[in-house]
N, C-alpha and C positions, 0 to 999 in steps of 0.2 A: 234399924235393921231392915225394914220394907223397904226402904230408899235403895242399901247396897243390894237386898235381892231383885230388887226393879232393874235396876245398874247393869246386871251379870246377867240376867234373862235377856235386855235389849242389845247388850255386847253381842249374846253369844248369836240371836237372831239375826243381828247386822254380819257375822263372821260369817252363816249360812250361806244368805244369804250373796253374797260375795262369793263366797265360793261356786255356788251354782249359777251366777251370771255368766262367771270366766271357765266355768267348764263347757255349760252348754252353750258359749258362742265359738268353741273347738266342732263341732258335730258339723260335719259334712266340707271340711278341710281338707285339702289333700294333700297327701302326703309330703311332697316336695313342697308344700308352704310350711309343713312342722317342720322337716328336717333344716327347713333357712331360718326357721325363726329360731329354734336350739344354736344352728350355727356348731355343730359337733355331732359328731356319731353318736348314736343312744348307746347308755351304759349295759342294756341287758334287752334281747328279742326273746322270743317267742312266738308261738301258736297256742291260740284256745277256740272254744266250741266258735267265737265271734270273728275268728278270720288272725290275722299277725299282729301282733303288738310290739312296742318297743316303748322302752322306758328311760326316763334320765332322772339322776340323783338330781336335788336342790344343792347340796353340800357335797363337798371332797371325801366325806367319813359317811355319806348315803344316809345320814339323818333319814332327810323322808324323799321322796320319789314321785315323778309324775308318769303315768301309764297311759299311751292311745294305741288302742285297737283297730285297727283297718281293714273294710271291706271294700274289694274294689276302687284300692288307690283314694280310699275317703275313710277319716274319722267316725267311728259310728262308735266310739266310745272314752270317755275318760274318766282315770281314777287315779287319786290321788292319796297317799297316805299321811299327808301333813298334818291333817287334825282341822279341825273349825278355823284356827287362825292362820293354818297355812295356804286359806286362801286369798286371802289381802296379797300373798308375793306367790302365789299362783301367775305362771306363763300367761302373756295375757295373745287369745288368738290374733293376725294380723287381721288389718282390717280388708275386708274384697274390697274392689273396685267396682263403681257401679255401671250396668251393662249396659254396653253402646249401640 
């Protein structure tokens, strides 16, 4: 029984963990790099207190969704509603190019 709860606690910290690699390497993106890297219109905008957002389903039936917030044409935020493990197939940001 300590084996499968050791199991299920190092899962779930490796699932975090992944998630927040591939979220905060989104932060300070611009805009027109998410929009190529989706490759489609987002499913739903907005505004909140953080500036405009736009989001896109992972699935056709909106299972779960990725959310970036924009200030001045740059990411300064993302959320996701997948759960721990939907960040393994979390958007992965492009990579910059290094400066010349």
């Amino acid at each position: 029984m300590r084996l499968v709860i050791t199991l299920l606690l190092a899962s779930m910290l490796a699932g975090c963990s992944g998630t927040y690699e591939r979220m905060a390497a989104w932060i300070g993106t611009s805009k027109g790099a998410v929009l190529t890297a989706f490759d489609r219109w987002p499913d739903a905008t907005g505004r909140d207190a953080l500036g405009n957002w736009m989001s896109w389903s992972r699935q056709e039936d909106g299972g779960c969704s990725d959310r970036f917030t924009f200030h001045d044409d740059r990411v300064v935020g993302y959320a996701s509603d997948c759960g721990i493990w939907g960040g393994f197939s979390a958007p992965k940001a492009p990579v910059s190019r290094p400066k010349e």
